[in-house]
DSSP file (Angstrom, degrees, kcal/mol; ACC not computed):
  #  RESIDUE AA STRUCTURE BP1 BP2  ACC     N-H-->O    O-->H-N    N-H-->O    O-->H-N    TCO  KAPPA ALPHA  PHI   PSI    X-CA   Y-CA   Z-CA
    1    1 A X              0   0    0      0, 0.0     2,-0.4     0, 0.0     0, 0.0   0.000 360.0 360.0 360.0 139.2  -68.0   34.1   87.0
    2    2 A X        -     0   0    0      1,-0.0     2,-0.3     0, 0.0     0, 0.0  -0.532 360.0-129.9 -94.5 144.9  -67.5   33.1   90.4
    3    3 A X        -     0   0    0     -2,-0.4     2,-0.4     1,-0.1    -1,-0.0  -0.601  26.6-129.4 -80.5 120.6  -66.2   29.3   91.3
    4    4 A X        -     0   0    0     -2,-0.3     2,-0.4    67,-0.1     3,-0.2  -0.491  20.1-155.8 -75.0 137.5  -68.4   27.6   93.9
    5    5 A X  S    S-     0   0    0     -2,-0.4    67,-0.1     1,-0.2    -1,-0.0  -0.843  72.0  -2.3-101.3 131.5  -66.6   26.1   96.8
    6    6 A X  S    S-     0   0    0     -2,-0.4    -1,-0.2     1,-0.2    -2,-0.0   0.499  77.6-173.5  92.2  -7.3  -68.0   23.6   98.7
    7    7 A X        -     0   0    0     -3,-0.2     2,-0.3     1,-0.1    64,-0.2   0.073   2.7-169.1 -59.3 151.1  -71.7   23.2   96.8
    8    8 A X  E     -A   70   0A   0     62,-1.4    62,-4.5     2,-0.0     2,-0.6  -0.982   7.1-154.0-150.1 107.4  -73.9   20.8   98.6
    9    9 A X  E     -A   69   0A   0     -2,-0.3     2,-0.9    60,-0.2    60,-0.2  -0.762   8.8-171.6 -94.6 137.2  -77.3   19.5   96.9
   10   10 A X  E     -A   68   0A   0     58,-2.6    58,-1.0    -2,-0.6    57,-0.8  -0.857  14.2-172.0-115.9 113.4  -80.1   18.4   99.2
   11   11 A X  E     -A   66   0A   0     -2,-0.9    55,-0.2     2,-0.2    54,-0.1  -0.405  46.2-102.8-118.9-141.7  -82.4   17.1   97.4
   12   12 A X  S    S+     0   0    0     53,-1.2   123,-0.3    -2,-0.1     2,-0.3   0.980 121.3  34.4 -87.3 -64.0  -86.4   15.8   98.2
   13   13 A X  S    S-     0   0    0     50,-0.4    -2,-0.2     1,-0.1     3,-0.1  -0.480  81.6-145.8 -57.2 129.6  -84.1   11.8   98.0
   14   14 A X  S    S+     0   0    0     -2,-0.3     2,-0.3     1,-0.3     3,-0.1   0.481  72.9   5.0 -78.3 -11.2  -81.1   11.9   99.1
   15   15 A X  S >  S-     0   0    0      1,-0.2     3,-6.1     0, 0.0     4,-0.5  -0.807  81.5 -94.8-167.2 148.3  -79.6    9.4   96.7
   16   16 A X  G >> S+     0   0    0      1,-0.4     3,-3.1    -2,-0.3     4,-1.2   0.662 112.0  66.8  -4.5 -65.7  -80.8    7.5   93.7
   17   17 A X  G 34 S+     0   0    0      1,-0.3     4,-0.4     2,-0.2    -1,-0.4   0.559 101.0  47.5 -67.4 -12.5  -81.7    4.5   95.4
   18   18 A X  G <4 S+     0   0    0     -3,-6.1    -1,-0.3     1,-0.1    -2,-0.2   0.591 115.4  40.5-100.3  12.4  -84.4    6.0   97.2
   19   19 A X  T <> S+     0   0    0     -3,-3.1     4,-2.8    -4,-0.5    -2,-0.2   0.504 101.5  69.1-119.2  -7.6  -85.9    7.5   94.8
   20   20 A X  H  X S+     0   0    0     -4,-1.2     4,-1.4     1,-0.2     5,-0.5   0.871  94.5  60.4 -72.5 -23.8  -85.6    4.7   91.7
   21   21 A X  H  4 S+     0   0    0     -4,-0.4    -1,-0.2     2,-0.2     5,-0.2   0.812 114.1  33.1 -88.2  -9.7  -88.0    2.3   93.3
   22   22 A X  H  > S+     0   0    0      2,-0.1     4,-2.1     3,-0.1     5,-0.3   0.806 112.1  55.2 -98.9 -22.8  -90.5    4.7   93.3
   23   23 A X  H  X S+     0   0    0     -4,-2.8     4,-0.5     2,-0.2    -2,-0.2   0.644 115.4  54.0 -60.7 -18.4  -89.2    6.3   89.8
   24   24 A X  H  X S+     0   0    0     -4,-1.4     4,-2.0     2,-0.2    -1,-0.2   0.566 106.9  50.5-100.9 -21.1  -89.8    1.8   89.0
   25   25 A X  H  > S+     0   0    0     -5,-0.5     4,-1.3     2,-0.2    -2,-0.2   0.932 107.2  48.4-103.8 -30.2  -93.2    1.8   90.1
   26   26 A X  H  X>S+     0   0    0     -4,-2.1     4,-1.5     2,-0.2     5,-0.6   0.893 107.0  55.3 -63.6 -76.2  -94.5    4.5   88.3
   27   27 A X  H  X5S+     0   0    0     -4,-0.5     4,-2.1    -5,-0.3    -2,-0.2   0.872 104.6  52.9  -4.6 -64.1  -93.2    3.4   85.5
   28   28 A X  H  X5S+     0   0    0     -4,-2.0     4,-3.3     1,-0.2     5,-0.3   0.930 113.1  45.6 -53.9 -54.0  -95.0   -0.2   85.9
   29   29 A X  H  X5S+     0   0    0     -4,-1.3     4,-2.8     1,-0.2    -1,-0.2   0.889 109.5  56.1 -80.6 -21.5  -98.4    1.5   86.3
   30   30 A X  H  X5S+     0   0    0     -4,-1.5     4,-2.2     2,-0.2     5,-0.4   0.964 114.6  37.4  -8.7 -83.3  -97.5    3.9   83.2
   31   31 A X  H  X<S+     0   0    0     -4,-2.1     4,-1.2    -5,-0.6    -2,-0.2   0.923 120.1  53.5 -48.4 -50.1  -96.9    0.6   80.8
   32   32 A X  H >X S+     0   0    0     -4,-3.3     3,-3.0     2,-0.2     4,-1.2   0.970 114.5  35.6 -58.2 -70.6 -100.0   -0.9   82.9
   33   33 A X  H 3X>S+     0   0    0     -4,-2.8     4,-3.2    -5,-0.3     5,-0.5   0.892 119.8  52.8 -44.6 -58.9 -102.6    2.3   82.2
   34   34 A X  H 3<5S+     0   0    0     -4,-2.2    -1,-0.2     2,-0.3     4,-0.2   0.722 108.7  48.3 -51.9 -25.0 -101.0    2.8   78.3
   35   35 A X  H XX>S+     0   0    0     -3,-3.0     3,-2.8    -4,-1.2     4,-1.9   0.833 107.9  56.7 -82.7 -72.6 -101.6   -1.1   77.5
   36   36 A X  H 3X5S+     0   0    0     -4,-1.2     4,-1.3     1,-0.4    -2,-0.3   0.663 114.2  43.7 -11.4 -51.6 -105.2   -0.4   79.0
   37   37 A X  H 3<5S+     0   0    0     -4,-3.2    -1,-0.4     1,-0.2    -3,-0.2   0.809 110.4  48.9 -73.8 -23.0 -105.5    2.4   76.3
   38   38 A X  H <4<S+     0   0    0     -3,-2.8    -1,-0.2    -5,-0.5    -2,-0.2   0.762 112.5  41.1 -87.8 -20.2 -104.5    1.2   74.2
   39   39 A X  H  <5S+     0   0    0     -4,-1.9     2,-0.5     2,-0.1    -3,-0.2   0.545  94.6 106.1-106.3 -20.8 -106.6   -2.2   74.3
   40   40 A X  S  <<S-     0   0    0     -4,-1.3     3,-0.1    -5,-0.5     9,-0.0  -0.719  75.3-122.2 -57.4 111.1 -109.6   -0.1   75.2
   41   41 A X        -     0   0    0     -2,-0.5     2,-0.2     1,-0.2     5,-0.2   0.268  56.0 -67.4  -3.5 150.1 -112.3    0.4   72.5
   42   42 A X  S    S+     0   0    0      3,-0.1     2,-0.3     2,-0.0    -1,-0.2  -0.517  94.4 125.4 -70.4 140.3 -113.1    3.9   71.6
   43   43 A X  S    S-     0   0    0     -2,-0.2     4,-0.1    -3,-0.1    -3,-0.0  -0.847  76.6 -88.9-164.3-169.4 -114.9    4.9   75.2
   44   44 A X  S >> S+     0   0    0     -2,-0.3     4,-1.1     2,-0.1     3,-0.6   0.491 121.7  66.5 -77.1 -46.1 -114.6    7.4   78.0
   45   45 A X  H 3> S+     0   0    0      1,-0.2     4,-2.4     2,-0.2     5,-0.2   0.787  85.7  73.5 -81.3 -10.4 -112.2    5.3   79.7
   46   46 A X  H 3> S+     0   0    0      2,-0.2     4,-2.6     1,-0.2    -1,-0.2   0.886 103.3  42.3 -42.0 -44.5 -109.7    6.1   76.7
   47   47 A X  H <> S+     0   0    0     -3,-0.6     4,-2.7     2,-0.2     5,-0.3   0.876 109.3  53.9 -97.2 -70.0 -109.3    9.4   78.1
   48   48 A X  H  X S+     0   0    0     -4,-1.1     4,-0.6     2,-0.2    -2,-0.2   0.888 108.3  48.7 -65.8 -42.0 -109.1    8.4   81.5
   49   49 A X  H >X S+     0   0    0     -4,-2.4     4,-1.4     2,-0.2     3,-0.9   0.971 112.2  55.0 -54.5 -58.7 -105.9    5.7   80.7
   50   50 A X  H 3X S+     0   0    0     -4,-2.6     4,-1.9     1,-0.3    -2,-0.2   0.788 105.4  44.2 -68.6 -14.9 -104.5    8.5   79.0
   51   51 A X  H 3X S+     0   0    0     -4,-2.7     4,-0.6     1,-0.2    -1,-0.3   0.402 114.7  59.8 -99.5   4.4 -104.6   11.2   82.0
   52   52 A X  H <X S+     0   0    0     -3,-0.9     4,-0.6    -4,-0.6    -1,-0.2   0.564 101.9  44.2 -81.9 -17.0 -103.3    8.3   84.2
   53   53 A X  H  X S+     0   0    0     -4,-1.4     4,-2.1     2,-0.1     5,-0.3   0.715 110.4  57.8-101.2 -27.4 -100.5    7.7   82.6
   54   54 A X  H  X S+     0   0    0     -4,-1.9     4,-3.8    -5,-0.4     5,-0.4   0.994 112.8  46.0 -31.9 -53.8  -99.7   11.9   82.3
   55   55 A X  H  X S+     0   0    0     -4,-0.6     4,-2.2     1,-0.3    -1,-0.2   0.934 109.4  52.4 -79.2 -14.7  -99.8   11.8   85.8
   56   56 A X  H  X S+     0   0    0     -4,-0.6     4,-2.5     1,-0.2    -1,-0.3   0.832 115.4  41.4 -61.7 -34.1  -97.6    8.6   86.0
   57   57 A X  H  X S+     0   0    0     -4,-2.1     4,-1.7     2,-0.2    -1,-0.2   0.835 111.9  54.0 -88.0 -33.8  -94.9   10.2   83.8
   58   58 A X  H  X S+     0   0    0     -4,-3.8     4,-2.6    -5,-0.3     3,-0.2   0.990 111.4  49.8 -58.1 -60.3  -95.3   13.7   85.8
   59   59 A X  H >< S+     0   0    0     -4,-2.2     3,-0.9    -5,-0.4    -2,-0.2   0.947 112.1  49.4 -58.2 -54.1  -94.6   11.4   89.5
   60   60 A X  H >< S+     0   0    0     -4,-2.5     3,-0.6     1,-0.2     4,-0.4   0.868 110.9  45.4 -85.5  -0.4  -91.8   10.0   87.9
   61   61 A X  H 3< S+     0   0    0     -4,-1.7    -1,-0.2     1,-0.3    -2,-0.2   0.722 120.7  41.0-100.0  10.1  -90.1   13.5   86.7
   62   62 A X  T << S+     0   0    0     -4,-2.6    -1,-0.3    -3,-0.9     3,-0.1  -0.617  90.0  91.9-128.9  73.8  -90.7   15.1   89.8
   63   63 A X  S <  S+     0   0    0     -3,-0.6     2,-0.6    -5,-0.0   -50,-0.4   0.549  96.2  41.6-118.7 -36.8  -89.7   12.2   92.1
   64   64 A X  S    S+     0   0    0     -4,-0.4     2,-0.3    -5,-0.2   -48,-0.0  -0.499  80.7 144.4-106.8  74.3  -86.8   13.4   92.1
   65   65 A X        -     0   0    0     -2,-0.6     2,-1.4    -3,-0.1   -53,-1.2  -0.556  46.7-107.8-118.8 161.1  -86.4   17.2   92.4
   66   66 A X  E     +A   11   0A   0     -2,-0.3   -55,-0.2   -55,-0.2     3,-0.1  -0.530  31.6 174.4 -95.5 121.6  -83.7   19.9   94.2
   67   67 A X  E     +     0   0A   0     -2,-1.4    11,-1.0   -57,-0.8    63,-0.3   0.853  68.3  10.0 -82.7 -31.6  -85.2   21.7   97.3
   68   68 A X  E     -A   10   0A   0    -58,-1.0   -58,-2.6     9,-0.2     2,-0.4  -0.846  60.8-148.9-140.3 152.0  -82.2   23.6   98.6
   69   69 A X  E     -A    9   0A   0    -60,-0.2     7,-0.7    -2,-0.2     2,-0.2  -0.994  19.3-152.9-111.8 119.0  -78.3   24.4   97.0
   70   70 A X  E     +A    8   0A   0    -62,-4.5   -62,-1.4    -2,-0.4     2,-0.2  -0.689  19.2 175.6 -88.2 154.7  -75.7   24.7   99.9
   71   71 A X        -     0   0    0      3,-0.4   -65,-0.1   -64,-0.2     5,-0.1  -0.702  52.6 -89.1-158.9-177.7  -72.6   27.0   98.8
   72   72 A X  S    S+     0   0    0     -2,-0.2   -66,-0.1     1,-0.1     3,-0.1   0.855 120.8   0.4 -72.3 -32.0  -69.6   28.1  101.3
   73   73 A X  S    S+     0   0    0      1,-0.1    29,-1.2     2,-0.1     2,-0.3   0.551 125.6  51.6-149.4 -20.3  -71.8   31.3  102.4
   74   74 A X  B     -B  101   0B   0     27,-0.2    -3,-0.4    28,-0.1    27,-0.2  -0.865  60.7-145.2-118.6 173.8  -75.2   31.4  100.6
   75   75 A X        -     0   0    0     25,-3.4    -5,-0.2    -2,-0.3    25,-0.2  -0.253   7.3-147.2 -93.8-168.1  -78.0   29.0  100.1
   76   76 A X        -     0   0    0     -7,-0.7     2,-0.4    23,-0.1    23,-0.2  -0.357  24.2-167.6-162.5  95.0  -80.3   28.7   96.9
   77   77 A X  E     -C   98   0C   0     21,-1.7    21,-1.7    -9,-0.2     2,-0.9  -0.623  19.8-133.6 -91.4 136.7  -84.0   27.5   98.4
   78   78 A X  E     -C   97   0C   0    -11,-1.0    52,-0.4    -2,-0.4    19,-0.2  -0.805  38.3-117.9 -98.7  95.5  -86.7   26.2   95.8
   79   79 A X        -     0   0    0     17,-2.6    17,-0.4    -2,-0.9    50,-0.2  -0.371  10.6-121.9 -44.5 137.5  -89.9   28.2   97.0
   80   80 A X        -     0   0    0     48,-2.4     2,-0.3    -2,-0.1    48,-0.2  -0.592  38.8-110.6 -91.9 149.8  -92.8   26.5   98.2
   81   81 A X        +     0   0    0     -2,-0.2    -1,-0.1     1,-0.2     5,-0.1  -0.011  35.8 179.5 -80.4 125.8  -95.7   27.7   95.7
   82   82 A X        +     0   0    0     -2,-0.3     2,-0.4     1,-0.1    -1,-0.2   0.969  65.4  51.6 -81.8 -28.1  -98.4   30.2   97.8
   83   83 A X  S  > S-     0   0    0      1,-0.1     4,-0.9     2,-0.0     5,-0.1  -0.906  89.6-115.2-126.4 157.5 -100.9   30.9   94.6
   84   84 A X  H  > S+     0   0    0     -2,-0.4     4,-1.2     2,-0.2     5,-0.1   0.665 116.2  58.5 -66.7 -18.7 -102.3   28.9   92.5
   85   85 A X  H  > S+     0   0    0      2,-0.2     4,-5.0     3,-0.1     5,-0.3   0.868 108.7  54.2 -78.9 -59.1 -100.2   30.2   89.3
   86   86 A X  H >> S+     0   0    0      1,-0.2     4,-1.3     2,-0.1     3,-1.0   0.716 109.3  43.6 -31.6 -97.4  -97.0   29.1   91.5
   87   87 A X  H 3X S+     0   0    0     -4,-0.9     4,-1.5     1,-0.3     5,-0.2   0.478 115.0  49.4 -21.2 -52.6  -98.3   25.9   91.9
   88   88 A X  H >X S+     0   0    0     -4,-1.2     4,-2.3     1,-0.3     3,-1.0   0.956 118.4  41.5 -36.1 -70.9  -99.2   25.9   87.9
   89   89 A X  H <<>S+     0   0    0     -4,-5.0     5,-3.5    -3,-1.0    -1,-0.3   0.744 108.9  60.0 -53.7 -26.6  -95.7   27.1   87.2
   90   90 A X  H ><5S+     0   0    0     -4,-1.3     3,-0.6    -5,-0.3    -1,-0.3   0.802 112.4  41.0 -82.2 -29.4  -94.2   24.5   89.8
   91   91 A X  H <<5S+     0   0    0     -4,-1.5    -1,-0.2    -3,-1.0    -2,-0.2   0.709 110.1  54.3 -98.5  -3.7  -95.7   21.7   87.9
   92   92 A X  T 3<5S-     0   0    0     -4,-2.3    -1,-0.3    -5,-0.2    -2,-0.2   0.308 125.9 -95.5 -84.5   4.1  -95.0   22.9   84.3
   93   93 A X  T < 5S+     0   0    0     -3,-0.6     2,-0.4    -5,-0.3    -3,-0.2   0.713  88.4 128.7  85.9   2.1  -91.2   23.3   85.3
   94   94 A X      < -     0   0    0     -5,-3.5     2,-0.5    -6,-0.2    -1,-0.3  -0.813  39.6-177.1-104.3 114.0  -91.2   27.0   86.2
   95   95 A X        -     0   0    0     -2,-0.4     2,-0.6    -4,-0.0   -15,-0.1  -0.960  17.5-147.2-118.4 151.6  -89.2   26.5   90.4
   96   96 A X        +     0   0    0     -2,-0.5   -17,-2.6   -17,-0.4     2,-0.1  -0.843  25.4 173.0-111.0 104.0  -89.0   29.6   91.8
   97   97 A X  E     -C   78   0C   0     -2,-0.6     2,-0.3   -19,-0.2   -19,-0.3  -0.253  21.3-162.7-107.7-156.9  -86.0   30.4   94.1
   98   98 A X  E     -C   77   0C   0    -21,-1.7   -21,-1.7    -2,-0.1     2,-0.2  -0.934  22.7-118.6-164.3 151.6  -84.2   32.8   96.0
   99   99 A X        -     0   0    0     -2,-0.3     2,-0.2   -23,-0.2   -23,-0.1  -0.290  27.3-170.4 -81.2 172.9  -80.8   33.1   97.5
  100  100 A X        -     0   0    0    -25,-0.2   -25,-3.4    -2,-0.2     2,-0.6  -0.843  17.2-130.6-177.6 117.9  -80.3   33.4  100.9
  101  101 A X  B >>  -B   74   0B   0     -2,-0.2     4,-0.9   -27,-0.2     3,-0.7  -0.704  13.4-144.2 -92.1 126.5  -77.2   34.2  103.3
  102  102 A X  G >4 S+     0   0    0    -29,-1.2     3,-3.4    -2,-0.6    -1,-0.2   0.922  95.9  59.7 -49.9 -53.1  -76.7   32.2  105.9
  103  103 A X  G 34 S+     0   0    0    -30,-0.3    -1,-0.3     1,-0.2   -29,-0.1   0.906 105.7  46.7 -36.5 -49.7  -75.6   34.8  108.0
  104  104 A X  G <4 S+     0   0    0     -3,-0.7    14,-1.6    13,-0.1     2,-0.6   0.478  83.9 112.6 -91.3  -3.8  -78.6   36.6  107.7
  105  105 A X  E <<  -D  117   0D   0     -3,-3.4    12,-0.2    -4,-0.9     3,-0.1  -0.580  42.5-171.4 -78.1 136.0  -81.0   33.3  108.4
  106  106 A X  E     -     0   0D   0     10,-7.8     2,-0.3    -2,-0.6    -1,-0.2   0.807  55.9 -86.1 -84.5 -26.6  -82.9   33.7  112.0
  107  107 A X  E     -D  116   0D   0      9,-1.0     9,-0.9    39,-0.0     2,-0.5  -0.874  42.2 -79.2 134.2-169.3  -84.2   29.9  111.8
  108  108 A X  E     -D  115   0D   0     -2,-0.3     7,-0.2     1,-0.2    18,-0.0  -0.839  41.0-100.6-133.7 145.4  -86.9   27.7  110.5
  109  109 A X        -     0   0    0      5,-2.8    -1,-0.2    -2,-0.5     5,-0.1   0.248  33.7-117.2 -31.2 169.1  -90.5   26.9  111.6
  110  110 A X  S    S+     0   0    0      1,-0.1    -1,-0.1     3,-0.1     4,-0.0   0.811 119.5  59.9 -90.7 -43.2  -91.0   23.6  113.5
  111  111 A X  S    S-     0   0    0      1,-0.1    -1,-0.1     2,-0.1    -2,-0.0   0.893 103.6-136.3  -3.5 -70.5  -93.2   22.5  110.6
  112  112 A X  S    S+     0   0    0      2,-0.2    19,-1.4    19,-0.1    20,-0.4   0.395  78.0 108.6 114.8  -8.0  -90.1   23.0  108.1
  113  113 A X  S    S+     0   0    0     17,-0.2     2,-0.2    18,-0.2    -2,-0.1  -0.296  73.4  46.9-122.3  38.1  -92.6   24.9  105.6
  114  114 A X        -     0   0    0     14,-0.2    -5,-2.8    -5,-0.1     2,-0.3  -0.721  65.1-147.1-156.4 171.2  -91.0   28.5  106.2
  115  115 A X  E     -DE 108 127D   0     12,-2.9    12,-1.6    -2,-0.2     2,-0.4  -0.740  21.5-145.2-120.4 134.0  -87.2   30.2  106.3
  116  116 A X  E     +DE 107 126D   0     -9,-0.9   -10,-7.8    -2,-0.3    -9,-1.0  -0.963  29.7 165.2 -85.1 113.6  -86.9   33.2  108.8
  117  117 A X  E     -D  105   0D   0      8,-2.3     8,-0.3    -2,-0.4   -12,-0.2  -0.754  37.3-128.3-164.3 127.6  -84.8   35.6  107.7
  118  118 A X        -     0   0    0    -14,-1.6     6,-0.2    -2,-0.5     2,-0.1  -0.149  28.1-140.8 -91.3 141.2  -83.8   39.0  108.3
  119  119 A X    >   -     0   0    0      4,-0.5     3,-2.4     1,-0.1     4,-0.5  -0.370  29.7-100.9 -94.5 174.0  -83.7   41.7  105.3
  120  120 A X  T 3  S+     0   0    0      1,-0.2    -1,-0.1     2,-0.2    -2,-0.1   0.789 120.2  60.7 -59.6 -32.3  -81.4   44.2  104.7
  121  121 A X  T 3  S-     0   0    0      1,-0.0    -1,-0.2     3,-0.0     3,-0.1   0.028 116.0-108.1-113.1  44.8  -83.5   46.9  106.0
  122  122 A X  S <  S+     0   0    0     -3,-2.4    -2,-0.2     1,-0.2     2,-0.1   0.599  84.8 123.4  89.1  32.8  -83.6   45.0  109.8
  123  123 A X        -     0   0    0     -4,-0.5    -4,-0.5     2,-0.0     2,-0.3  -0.244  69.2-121.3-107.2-163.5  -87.8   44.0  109.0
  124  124 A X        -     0   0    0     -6,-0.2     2,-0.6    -2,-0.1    -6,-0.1  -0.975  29.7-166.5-143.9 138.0  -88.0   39.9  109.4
  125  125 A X        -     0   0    0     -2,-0.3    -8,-2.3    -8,-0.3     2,-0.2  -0.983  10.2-151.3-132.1 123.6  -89.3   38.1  106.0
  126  126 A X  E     -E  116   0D   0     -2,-0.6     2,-0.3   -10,-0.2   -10,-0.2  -0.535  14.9-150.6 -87.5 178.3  -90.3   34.7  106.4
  127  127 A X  E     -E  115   0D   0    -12,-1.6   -12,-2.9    -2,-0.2     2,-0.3  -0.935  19.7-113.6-168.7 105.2  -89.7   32.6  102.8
  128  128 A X        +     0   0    0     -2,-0.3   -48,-2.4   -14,-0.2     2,-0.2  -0.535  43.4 167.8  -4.7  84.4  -91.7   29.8  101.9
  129  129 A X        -     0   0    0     -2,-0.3   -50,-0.1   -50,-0.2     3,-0.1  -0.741  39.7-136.7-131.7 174.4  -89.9   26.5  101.7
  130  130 A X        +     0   0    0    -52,-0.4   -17,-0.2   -63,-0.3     3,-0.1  -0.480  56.2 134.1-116.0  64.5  -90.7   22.7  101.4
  131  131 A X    >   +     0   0    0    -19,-1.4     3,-3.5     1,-0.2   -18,-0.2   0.752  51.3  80.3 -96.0 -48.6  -88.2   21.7  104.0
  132  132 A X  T 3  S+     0   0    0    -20,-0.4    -1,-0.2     1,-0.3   -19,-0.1   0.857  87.9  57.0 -48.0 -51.3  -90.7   19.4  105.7
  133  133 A X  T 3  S+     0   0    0     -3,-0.1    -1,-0.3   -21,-0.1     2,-0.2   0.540  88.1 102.5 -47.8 -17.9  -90.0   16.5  102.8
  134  134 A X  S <  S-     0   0    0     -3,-3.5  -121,-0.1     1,-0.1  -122,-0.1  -0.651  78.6-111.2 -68.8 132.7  -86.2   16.6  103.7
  135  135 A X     >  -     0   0    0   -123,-0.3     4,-1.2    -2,-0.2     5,-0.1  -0.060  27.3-102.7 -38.6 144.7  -84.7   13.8  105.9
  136  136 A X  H  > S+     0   0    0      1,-0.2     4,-1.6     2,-0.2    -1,-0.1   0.720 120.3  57.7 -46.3 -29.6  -83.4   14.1  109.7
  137  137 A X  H  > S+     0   0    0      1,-0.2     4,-1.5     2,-0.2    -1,-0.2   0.574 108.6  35.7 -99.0 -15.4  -80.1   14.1  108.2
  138  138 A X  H  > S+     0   0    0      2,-0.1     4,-1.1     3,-0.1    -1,-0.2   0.664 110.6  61.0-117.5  17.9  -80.2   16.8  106.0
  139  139 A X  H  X S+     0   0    0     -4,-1.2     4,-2.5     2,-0.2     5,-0.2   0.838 102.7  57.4 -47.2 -63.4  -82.2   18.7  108.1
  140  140 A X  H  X S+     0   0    0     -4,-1.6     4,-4.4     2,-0.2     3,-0.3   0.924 104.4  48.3 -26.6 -70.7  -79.3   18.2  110.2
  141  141 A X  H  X S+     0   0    0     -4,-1.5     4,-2.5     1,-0.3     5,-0.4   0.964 111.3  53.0 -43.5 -59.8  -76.8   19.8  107.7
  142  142 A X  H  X S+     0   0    0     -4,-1.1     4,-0.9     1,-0.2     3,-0.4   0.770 104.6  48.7 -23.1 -65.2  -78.9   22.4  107.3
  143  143 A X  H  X S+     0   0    0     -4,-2.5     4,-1.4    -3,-0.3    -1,-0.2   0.820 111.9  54.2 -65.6 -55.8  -79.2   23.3  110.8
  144  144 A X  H  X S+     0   0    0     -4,-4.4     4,-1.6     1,-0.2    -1,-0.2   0.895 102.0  56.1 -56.9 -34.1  -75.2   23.1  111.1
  145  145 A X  H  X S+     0   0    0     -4,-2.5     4,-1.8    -3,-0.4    -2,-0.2   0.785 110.5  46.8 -74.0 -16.1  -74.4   25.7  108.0
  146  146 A X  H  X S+     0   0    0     -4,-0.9     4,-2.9    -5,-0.4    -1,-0.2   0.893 114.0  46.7 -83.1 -23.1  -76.5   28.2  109.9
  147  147 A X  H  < S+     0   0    0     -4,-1.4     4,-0.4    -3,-0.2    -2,-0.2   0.608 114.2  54.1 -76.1 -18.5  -74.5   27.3  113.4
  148  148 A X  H >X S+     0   0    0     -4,-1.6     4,-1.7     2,-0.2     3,-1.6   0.947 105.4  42.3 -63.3 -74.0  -71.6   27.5  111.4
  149  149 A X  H >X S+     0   0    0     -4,-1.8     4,-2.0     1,-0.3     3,-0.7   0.962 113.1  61.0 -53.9 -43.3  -72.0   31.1  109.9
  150  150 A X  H 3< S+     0   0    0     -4,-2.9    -1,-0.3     1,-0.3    -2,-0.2   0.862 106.5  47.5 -54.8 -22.1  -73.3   32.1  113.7
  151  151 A X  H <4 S+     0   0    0     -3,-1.6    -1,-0.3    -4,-0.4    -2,-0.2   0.952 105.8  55.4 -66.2 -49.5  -69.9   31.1  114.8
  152  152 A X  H <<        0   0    0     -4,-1.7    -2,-0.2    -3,-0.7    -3,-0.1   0.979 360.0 360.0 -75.9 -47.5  -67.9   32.9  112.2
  153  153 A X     <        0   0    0     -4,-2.0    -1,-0.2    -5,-0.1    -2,-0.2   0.756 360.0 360.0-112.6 360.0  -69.4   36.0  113.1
């Protein structure tokens, strides 16, 4: 197995702290909707308490999630979902990635929501990403490992 050097996670937060106060406020409205059911009569809105607090516990366990892996010389990019079974899969826990060589990247929409990048047999593939949710500053990084590998070679 090979050792990584250098690994760099960017993920949708860039550190805890921005992503607990929203991981706090889901939470709150969790506890809120789940007393609600719980203090509700049998009804209609039983139902409805309970798929509000699903979707409160879903917001907080993707509040926090990894969009790209930086490595010395490849990437590892989180596909953005394109069919409705992606999407399915993306919210069950199923990420779909792909590697990527830096060398080999041409550059990224201005959007942020696709990867250019040329395949081995010289065609151009764009790649699906959710870049656009990344900060200016790890945009930044980004932007450098590719300026980088164009320097080395």
């Amino acid at each position: 197995m090979q050792e990584r050097k250098s690994l760099t996670k960017i993920t949708l937060e860039t550190s805890v702290r921005a992503a607990a106060p929203f991981q706090l406020i889901y939470t709150a409205m969790g506890i809120v909707f789940g007393m609600q059911m719980v203090m509700t009569p049998r009804s209609l809105l039983q139902g409805e308490y309970a798929l509000a607090v699903l979707v409160c516990v879903w917001l907080i366990h993707s509040a926090k999630r990894v969009l790209v892996v930086l490595d010395a010389e490849t990437m590892e990019v989180t596909l953005r979902p394109t069919t409705l079974r992606g999407l399915f899969g993306e919210t069950f826990g199923k990420k779909t990635t792909a590697t990527v060589e830096y060398r080999s990247v041409v550059g990224v929409s201005e959007t942020w929501r696709e990867l250019y990048v040329v395949n081995r047999n010289g065609g151009m593939s764009v790649i699906p990403v959710t870049w656009h949710e990344l900060s200016t500053h790890d945009r930044g990084v980004i932007l450098r490992r590719f300026q980088e590998a164009k320097d080395e070679s």
